[in-house]
TORTIKOL-356708 format. One line per field, with one value per residue (C-alpha): residue number from 1; x, y, z. Coordinates in Angstrom, 3 decimals. Layout:
REM TORTIKOL-356708
n: [NUM | ...]
px: [X | ...]
py: [Y | ...]
pz: [Z | ...]
END
This chain:
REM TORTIKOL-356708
n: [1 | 2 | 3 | 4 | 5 | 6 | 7 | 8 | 9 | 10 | 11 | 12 | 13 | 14 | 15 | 16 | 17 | 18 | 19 | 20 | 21 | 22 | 23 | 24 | 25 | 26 | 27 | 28 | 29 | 30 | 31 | 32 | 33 | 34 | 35 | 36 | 37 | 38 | 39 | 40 | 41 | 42 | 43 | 44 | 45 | 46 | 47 | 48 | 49 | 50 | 51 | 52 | 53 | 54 | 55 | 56 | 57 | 58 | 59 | 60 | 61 | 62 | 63 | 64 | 65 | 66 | 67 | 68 | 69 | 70 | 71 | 72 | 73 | 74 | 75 | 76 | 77 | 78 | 79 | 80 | 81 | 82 | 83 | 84 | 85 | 86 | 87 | 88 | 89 | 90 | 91 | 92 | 93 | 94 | 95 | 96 | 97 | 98 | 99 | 100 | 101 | 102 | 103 | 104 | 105 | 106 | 107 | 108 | 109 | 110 | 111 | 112 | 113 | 114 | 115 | 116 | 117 | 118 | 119 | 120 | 121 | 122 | 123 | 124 | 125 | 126 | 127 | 128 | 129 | 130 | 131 | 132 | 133 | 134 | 135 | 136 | 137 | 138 | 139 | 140 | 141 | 142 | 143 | 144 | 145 | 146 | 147 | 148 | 149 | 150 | 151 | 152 | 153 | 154 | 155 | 156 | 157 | 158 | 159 | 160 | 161 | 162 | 163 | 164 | 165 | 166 | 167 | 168 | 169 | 170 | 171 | 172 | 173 | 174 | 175 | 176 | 177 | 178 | 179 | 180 | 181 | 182 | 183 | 184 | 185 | 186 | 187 | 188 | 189 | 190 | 191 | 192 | 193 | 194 | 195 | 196 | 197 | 198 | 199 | 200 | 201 | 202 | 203 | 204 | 205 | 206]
px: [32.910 | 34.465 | 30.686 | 29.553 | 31.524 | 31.372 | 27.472 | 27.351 | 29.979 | 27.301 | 25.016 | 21.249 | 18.776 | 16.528 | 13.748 | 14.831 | 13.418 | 15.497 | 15.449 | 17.276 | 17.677 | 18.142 | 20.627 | 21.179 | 24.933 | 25.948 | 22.804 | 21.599 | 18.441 | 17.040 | 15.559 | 11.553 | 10.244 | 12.739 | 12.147 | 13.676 | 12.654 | 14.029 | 13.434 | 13.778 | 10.911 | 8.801 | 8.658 | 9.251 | 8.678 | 8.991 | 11.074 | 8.549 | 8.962 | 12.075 | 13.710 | 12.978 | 12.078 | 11.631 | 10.915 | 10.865 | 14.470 | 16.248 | 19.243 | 21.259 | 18.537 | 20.025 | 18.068 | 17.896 | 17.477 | 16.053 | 14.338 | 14.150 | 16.932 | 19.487 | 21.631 | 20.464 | 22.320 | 22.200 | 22.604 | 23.182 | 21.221 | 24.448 | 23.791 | 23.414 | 22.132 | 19.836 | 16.535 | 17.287 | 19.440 | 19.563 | 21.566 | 22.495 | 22.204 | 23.755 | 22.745 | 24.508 | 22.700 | 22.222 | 22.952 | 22.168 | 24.545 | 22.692 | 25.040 | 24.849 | 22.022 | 22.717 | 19.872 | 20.035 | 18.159 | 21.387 | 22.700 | 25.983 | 28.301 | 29.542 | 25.747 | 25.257 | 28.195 | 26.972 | 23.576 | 25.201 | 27.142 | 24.575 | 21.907 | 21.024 | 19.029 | 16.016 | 17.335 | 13.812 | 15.387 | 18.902 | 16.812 | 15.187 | 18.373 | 19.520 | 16.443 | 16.669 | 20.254 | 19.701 | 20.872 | 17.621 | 15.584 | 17.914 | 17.487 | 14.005 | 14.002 | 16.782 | 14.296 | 11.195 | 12.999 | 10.969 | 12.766 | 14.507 | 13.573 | 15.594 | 13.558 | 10.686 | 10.966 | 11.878 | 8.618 | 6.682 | 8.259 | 7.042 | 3.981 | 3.418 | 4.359 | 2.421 | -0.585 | 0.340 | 0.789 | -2.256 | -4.792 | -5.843 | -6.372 | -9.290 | -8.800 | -7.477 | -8.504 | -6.894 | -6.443 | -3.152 | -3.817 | -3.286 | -5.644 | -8.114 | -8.575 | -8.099 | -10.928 | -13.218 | -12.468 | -13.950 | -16.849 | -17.752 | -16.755 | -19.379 | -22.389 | -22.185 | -21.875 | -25.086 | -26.806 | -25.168 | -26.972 | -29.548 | -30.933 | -27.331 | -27.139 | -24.200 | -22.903 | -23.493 | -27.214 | -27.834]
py: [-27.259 | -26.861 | -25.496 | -28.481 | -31.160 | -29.095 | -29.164 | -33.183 | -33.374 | -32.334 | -34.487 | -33.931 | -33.469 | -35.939 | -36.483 | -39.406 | -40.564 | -39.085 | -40.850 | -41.447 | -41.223 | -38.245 | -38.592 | -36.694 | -36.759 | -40.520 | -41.806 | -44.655 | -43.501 | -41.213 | -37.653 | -36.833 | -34.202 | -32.656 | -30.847 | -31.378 | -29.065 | -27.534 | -24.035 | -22.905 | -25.044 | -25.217 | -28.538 | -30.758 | -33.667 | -34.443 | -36.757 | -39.929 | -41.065 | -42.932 | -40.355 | -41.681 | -39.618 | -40.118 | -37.322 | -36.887 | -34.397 | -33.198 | -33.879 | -30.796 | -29.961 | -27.927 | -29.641 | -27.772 | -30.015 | -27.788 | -28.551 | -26.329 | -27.151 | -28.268 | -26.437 | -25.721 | -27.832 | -27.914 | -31.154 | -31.055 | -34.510 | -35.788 | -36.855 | -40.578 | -42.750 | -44.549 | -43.802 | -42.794 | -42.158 | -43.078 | -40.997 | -40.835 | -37.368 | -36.160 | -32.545 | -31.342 | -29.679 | -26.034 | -24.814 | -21.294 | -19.724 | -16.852 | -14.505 | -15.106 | -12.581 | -12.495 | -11.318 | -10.524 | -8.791 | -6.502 | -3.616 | -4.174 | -7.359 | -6.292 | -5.485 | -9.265 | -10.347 | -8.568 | -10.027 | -13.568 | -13.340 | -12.021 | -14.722 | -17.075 | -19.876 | -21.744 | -25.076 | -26.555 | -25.299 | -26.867 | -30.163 | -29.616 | -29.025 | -32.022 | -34.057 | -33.167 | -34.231 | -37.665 | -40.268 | -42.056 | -39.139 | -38.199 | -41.204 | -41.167 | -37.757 | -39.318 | -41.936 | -39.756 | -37.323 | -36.466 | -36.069 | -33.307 | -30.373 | -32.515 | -35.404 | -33.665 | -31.769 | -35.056 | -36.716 | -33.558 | -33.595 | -37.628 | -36.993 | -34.218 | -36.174 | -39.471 | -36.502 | -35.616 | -39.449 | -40.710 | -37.792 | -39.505 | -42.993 | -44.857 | -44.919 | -47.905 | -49.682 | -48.451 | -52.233 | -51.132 | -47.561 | -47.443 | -43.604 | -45.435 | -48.096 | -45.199 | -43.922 | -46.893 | -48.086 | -45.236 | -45.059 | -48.570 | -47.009 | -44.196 | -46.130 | -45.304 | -48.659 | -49.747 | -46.019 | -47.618 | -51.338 | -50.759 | -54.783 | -55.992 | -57.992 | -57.569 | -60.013 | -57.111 | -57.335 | -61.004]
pz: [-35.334 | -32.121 | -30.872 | -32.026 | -30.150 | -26.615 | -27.393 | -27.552 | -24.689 | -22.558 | -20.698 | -21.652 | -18.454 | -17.978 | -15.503 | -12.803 | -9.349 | -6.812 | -3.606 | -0.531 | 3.476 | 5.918 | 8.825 | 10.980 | 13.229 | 14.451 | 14.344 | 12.869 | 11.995 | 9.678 | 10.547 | 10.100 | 8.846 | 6.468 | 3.829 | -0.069 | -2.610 | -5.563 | -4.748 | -8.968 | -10.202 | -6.720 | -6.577 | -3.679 | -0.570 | 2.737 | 4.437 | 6.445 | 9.707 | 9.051 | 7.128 | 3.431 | 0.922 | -2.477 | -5.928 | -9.373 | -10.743 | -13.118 | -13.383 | -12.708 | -9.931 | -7.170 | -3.821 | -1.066 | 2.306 | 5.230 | 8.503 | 12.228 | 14.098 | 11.230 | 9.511 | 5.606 | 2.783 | -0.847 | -3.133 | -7.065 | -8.259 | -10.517 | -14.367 | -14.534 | -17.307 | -14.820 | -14.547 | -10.472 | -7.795 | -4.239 | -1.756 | 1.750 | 2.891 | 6.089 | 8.113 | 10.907 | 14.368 | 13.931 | 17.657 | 18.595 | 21.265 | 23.029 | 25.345 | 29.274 | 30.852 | 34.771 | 36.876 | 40.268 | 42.942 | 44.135 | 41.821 | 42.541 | 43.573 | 46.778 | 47.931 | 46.984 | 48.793 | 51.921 | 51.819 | 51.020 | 54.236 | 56.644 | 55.378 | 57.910 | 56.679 | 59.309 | 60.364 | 58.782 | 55.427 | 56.032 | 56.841 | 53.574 | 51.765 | 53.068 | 52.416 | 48.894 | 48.320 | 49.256 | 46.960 | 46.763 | 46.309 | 43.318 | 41.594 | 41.537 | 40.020 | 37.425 | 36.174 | 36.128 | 34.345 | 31.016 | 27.297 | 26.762 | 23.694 | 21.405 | 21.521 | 21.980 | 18.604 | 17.069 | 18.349 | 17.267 | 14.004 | 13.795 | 14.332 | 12.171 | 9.353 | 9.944 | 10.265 | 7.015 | 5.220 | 7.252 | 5.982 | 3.105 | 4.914 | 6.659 | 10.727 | 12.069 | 14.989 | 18.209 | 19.757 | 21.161 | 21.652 | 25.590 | 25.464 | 23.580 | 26.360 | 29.359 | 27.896 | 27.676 | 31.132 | 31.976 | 30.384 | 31.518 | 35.426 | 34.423 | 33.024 | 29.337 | 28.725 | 30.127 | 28.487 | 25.380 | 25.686 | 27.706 | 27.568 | 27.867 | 31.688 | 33.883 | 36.099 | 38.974 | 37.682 | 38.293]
END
């Protein structure tokens, strides 16, 4: 009897659509490219370019949420007696500390030392030095700095996943694809235009 009652104390699984949002940190947008699976049954998604994702469960499922750069987590989808469940799901950096590695030229630190002190450096160098620490030139260098291998793997990891949602769709028209009118500016600069429409008439023509 007492089998009995503990039997229909326990929830039933059921399949439900299990959705939600990856974050990453403080920000206030979600993170591409992440991976939810349930690694038991081999089923799973990916996260979009917004970080939404979206899956049929069990309930009971243990989720496992995994992408480069992040540290691994693992979600139980809860019993509910809705039909789904949205989450907010955060992951935390995985940073890798590697040990410091000096390399230098001397075998030994007072052989550096010696060589540091008896260095004398051309006065075109010094001007150089100089020339390079200037607060203008510094700036410039600030602003054409280029994104650093966070955001780089974040862009890659965008646009590996529209790749993946897009293979199954028409193209589009690249109206404000700024490649796609580089490279027809210059084709027109080359000809191809006129090898293309030979009968067409140019105001250069007339």
């Amino acid at each position: 009897m007492l089998f009995f009652s503990v039997a229909h104390a326990q929830s039933p699984r059921k399949i439900i659509q299990f959705s939600g949002l990856i974050v990453s940190g403080d920000s206030a947008y979600g993170t591409p490219g992440v991976y939810i699976f349930v690694p038991k049954e081999g089923r799973g998604t990916m996260s979009n370019a917004i970080g939404y994702f979206s899956m049929a469960a069990l309930t009971g499922d243990s989720v496992v949420i995994k992408s480069i750069g992040y540290k691994e987590k693992t979600f139980v989808v809860p019993y509910t007696l809705e039909d789904k469940v949205s989450v907010i799901i955060e992951i935390l950096e995985d940073t890798l500390y590697m040990p410091i590695i000096e390399i230098t030229p001397w075998p030994t630190e007072r052989l550096f030392k010696e060589a540091f002190v008896a260095l004398q450096l051309p006065e075109q160098n010094y001007s150089n030095m100089h020339n390079n620490l200037n607060e203008q030139v510094l700036k410039r260098m600030m602003y054409n700095l280029g994104e650093d291998a966070s955001a780089n793997h974040k862009y890659y990891l965008q646009q590996q996943t529209l790749q993946v949602q897009n293979q199954y769709y028409a193209p589009t028209l690249s109206l404000t694809n700024p490649f796609a009118w580089k490279s027809f500016i210059d084709g027109v600069k080359k000809g191809e235009l006129k090898k293309k429409y030979p009968n067409q008439v140019t105001p250069e023509d007339e």
